[in-house]
ZAFIMAR-201054 format. One line per field, with one value per residue: residue number from 0; residue in three letters; chain; x, y, z of N, C-alpha, C, CB in turn. Coordinates in pm, 1 decimal, padded with zeros to 6 digits. Each point is the difference from the previous one (the first is absolute). Glycine has a CB too. Layout:
n <- c(NUM | ...)
res <- c(ALA | ...)
chain <- c(A | ...)
n_xx <- c(X | ...)
n_yy <- c(Y | ...)
n_zz <- c(Z | ...)
ca_xx <- c(X | ...)
ca_yy <- c(Y | ...)
ca_zz <- c(Z | ...)
c_xx <- c(X | ...)
c_yy <- c(Y | ...)
c_zz <- c(Z | ...)
cb_xx <- c(X | ...)
cb_yy <- c(Y | ...)
cb_zz <- c(Z | ...)
***
This chain:
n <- c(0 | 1 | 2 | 3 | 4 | 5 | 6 | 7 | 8 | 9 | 10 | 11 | 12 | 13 | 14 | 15 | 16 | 17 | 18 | 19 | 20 | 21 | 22 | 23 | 24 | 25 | 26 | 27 | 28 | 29 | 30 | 31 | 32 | 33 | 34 | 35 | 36 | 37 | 38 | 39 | 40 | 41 | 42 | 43 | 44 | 45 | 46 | 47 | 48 | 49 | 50 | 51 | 52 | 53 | 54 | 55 | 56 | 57 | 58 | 59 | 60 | 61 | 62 | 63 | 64 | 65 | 66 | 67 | 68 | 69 | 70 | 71 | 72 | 73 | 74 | 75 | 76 | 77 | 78 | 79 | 80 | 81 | 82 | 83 | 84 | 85 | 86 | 87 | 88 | 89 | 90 | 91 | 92 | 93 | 94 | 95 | 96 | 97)
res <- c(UNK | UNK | UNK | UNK | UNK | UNK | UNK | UNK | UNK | UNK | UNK | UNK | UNK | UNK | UNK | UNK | UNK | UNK | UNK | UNK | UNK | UNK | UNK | UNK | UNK | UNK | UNK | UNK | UNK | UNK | UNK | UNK | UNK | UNK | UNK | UNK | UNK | UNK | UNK | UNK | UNK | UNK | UNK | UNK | UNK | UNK | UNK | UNK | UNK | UNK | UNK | UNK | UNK | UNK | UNK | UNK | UNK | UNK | UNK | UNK | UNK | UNK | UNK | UNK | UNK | UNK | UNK | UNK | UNK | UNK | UNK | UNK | UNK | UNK | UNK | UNK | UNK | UNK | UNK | UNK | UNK | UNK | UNK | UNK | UNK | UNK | UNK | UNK | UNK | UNK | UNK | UNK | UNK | UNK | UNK | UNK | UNK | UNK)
chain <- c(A | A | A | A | A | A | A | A | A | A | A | A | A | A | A | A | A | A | A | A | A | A | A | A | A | A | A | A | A | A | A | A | A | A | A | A | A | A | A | A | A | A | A | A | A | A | A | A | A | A | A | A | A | A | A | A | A | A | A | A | A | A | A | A | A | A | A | A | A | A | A | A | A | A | A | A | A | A | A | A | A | A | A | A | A | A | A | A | A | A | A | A | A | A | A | A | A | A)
n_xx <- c(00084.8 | 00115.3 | -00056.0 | -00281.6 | -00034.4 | -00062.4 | -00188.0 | -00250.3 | -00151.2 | -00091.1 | -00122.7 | -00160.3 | -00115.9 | -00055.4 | -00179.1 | 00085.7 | 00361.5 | 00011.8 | 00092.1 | -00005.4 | -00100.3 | 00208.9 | 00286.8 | -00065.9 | -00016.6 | 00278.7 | 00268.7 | -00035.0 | -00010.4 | 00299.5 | 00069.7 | -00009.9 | 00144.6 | 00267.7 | 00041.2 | -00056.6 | 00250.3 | 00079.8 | 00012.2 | 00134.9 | -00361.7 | 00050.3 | -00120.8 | -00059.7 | -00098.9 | -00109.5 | 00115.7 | 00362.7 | 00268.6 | 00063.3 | 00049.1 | 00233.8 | 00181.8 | 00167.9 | 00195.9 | 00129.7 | 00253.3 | 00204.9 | 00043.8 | 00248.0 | -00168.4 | 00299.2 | 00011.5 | -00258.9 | 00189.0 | 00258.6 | -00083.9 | -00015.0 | -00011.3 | -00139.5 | -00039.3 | -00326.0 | 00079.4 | -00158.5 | -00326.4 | -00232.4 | -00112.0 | -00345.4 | -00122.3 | -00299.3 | -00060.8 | -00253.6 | -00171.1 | -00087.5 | -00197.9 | 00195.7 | 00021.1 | -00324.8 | -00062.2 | 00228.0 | -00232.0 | -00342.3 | 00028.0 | -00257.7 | 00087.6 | 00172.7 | -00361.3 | 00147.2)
n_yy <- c(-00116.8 | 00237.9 | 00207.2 | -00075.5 | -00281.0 | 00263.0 | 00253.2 | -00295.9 | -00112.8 | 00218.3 | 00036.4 | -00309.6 | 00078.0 | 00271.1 | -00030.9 | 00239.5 | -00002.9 | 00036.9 | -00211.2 | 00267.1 | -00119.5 | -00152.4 | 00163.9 | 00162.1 | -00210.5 | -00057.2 | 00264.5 | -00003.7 | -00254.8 | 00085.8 | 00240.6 | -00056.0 | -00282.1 | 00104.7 | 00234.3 | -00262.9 | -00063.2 | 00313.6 | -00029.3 | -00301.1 | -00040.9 | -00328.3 | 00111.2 | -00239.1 | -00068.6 | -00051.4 | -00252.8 | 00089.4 | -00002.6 | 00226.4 | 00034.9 | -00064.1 | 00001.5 | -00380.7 | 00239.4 | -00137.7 | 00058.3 | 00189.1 | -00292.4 | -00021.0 | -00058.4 | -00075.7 | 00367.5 | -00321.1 | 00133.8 | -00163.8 | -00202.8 | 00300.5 | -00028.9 | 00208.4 | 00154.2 | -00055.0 | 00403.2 | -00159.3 | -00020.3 | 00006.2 | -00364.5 | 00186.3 | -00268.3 | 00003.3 | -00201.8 | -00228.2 | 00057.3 | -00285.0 | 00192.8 | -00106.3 | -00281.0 | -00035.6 | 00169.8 | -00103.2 | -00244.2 | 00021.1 | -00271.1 | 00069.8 | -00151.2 | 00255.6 | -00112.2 | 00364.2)
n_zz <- c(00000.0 | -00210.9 | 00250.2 | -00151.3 | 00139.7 | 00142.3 | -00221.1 | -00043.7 | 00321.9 | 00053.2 | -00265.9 | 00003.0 | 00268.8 | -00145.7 | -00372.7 | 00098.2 | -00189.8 | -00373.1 | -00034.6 | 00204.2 | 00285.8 | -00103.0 | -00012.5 | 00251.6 | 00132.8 | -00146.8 | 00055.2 | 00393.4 | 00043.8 | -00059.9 | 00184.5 | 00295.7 | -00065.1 | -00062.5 | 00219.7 | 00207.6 | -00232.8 | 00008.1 | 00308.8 | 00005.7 | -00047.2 | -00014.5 | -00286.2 | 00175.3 | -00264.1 | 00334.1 | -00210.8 | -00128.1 | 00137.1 | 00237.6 | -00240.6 | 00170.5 | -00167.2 | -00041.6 | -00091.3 | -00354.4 | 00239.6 | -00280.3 | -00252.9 | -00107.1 | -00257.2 | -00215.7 | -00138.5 | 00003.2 | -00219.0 | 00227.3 | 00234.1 | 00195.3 | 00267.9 | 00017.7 | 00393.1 | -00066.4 | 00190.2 | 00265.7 | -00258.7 | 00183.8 | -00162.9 | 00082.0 | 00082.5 | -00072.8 | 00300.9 | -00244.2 | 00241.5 | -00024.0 | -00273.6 | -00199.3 | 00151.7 | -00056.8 | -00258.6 | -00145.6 | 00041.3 | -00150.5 | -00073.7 | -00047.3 | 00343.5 | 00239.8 | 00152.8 | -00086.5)
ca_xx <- c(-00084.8 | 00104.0 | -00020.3 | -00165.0 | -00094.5 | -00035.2 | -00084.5 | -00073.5 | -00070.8 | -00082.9 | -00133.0 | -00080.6 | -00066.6 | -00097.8 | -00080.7 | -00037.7 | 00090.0 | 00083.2 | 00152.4 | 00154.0 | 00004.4 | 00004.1 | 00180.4 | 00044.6 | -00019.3 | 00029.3 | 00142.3 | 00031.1 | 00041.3 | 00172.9 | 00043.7 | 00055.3 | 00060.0 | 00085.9 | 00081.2 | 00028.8 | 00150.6 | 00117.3 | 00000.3 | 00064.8 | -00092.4 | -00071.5 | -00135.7 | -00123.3 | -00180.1 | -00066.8 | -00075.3 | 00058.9 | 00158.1 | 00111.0 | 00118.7 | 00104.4 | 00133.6 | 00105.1 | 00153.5 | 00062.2 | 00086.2 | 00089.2 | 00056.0 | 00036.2 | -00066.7 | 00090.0 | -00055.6 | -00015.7 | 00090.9 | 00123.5 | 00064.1 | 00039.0 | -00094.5 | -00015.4 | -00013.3 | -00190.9 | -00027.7 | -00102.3 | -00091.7 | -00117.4 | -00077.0 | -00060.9 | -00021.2 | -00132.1 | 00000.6 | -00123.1 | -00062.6 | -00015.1 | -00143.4 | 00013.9 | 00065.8 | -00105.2 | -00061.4 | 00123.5 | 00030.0 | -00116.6 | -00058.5 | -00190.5 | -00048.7 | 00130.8 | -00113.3 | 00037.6)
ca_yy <- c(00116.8 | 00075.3 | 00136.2 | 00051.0 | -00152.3 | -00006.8 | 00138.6 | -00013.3 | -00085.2 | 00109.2 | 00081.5 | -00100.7 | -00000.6 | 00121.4 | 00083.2 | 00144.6 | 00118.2 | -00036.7 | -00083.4 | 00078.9 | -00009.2 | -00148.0 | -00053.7 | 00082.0 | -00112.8 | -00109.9 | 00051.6 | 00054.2 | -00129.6 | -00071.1 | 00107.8 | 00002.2 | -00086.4 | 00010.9 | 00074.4 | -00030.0 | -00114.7 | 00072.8 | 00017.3 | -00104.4 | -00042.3 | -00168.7 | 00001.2 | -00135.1 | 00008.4 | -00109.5 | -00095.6 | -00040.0 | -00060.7 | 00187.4 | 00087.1 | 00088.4 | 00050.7 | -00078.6 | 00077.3 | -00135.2 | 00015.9 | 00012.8 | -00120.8 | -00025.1 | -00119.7 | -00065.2 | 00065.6 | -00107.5 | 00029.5 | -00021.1 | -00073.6 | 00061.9 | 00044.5 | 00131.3 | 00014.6 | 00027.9 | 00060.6 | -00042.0 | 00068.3 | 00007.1 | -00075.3 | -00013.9 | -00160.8 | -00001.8 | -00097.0 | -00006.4 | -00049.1 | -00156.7 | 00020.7 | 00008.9 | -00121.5 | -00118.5 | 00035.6 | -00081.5 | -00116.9 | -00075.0 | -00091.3 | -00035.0 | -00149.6 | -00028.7 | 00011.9 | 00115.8)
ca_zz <- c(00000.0 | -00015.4 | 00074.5 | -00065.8 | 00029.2 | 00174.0 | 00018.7 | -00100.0 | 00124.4 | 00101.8 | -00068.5 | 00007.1 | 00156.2 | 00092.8 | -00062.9 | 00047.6 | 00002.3 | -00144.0 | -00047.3 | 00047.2 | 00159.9 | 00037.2 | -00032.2 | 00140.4 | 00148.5 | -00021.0 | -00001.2 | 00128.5 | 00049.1 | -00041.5 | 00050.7 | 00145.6 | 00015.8 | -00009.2 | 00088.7 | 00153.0 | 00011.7 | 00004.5 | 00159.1 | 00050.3 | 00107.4 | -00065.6 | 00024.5 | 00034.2 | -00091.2 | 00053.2 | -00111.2 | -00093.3 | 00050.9 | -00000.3 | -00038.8 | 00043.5 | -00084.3 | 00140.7 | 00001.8 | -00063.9 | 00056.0 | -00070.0 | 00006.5 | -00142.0 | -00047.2 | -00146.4 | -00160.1 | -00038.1 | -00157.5 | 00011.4 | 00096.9 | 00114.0 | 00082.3 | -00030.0 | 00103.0 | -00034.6 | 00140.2 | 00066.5 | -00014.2 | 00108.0 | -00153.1 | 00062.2 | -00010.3 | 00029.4 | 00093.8 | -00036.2 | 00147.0 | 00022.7 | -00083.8 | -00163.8 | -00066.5 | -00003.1 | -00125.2 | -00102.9 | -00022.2 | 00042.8 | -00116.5 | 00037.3 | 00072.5 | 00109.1 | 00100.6 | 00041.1)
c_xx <- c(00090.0 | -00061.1 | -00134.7 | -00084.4 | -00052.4 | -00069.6 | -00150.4 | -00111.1 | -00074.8 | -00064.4 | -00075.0 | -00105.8 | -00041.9 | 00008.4 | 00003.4 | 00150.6 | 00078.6 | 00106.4 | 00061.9 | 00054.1 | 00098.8 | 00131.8 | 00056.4 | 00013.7 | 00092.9 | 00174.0 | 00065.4 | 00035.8 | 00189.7 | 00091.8 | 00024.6 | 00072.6 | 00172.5 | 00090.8 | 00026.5 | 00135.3 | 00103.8 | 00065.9 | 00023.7 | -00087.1 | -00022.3 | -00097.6 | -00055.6 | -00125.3 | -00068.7 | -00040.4 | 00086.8 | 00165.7 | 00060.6 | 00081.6 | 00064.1 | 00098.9 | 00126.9 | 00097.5 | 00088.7 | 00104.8 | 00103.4 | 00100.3 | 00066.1 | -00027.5 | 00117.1 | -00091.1 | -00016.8 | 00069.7 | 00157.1 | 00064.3 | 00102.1 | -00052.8 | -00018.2 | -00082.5 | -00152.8 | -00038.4 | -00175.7 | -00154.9 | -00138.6 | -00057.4 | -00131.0 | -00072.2 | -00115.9 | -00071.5 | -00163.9 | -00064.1 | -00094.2 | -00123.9 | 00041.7 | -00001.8 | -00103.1 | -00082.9 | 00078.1 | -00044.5 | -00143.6 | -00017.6 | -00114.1 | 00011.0 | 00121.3 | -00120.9 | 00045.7 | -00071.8)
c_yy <- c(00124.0 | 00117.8 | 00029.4 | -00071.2 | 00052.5 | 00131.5 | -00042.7 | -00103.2 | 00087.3 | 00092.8 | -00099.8 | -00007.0 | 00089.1 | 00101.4 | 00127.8 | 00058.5 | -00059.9 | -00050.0 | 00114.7 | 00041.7 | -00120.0 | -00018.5 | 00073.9 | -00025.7 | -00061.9 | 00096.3 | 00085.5 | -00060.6 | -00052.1 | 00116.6 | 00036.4 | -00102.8 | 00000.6 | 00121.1 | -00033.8 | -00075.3 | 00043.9 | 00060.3 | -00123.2 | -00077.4 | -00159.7 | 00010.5 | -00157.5 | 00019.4 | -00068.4 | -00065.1 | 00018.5 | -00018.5 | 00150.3 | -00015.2 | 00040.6 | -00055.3 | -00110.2 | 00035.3 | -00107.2 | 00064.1 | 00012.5 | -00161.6 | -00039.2 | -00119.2 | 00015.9 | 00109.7 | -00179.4 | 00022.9 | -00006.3 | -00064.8 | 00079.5 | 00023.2 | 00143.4 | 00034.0 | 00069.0 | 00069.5 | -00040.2 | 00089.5 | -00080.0 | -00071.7 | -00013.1 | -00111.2 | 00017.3 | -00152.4 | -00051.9 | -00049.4 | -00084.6 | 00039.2 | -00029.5 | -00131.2 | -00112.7 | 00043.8 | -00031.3 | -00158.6 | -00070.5 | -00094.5 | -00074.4 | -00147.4 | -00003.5 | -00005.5 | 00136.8 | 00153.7)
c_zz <- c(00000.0 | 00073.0 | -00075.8 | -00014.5 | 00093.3 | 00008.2 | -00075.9 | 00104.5 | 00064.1 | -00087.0 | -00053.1 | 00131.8 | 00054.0 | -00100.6 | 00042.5 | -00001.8 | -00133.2 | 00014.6 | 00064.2 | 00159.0 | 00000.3 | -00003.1 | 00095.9 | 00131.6 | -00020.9 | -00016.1 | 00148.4 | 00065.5 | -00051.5 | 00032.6 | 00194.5 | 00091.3 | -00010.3 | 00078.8 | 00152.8 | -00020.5 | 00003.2 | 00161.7 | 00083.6 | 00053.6 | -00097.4 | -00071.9 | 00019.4 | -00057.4 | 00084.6 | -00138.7 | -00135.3 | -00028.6 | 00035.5 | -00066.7 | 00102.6 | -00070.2 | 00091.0 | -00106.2 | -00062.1 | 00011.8 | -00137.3 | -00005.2 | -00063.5 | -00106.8 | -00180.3 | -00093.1 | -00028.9 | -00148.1 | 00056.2 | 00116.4 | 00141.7 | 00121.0 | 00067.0 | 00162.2 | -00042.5 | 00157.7 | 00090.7 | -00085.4 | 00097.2 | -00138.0 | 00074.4 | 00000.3 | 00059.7 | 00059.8 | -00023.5 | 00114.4 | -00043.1 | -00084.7 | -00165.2 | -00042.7 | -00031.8 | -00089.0 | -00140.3 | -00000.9 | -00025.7 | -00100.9 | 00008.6 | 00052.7 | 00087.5 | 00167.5 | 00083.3 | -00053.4)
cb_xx <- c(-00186.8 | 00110.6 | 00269.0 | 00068.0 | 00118.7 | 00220.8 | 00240.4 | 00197.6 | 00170.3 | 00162.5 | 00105.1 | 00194.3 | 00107.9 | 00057.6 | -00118.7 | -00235.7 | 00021.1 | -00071.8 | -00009.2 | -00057.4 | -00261.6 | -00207.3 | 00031.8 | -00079.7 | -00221.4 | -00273.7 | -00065.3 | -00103.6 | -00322.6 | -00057.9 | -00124.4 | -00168.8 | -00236.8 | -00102.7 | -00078.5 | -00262.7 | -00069.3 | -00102.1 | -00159.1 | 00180.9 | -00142.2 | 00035.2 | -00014.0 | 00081.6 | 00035.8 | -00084.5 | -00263.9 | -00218.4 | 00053.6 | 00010.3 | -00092.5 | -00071.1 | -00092.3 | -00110.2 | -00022.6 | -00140.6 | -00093.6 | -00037.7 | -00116.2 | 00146.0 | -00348.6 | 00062.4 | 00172.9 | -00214.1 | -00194.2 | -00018.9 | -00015.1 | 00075.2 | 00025.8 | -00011.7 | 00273.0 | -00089.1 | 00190.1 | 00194.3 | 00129.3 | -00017.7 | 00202.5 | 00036.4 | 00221.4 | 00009.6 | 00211.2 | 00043.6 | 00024.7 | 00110.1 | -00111.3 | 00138.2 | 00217.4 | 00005.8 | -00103.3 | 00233.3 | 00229.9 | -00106.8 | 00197.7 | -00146.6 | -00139.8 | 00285.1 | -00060.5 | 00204.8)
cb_yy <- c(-00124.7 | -00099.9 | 00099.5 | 00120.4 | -00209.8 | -00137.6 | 00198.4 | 00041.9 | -00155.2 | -00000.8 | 00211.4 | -00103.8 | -00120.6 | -00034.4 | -00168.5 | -00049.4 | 00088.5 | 00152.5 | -00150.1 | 00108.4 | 00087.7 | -00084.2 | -00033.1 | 00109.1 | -00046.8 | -00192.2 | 00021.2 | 00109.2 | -00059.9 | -00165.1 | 00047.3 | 00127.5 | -00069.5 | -00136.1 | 00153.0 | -00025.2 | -00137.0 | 00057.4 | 00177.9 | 00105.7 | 00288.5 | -00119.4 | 00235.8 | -00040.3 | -00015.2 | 00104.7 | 00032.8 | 00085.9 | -00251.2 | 00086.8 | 00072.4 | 00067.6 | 00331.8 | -00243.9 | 00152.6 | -00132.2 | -00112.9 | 00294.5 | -00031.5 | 00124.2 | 00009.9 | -00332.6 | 00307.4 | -00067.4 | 00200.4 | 00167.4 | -00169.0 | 00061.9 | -00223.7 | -00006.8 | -00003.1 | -00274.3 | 00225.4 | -00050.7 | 00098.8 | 00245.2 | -00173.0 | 00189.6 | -00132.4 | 00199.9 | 00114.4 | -00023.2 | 00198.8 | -00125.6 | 00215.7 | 00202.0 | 00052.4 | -00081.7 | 00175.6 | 00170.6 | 00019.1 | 00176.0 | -00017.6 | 00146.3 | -00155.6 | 00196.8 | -00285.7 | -00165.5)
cb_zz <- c(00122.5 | -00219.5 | 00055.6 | -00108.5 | -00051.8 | 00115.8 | -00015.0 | -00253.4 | 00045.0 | 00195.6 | -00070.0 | -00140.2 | 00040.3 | 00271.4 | -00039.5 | 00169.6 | 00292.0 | -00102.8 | -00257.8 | -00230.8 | 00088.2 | -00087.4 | -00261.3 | -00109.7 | 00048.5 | -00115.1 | -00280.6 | -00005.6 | -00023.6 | -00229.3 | -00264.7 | -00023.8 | -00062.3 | -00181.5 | -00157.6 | 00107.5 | -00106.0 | -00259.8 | -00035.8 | 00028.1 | 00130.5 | 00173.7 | -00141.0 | 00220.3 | -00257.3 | 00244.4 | 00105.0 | -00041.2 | -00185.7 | 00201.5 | -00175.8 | 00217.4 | -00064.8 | 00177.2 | 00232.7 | -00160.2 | 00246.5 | 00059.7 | 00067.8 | 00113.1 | 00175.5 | 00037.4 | -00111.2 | 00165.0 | -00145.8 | -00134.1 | -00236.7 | -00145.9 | 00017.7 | -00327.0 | 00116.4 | -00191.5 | -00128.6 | 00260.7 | -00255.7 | 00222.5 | -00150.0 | 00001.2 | 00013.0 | -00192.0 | 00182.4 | -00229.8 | 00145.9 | 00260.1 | 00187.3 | -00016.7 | 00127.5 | 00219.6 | 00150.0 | 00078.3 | 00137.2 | 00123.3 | -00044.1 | -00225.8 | -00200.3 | -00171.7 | 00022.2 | 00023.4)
***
């Protein structure tokens, strides 16, 4: 699903406010998302998993075209921790009795 799949959804689910509302939501949400992680905070969804940022320690690794090595510095990556709802919806399968 792509970014305008998903603007194209919620405006689907709420008729009463426009596509262009609708992207403006959908582009704030990510947006403010993305700035709590820059600040370092967690976010948490209930039912659908968190974000935060973990720290990758500086390391040395090989060029693969020439076999050298080389010093790849420390950075911040952000990772996403899926929670037990999503994973069982991911996993379901009609007649599980779930």
């Amino acid at each position: 699903m792509t970014k305008s799949d998903l603007v194209s959804k919620v405006a689907e689910r709420m008729s009463h406010v426009s596509k262009k509302d609708t992207e403006m939501i959908v582009n704030s949400v990510f947006e403010s998302m993305s700035e709590a992680l820059k600040r370092g905070d967690r976010i948490e969804i209930r039912g659908f998993g968190s974000f935060q940022v973990k720290l990758r320690e500086s390391r040395e690794g090989r060029n693969p075209k020439t076999g050298d090595i080389v010093s790849i510095p420390a950075k911040r990556t952000p990772f996403f921790k899926v929670g037990k709802e999503l994973k069982e919806r991911v996993n379901y399968k009609p007649g599980d009795g779930k």
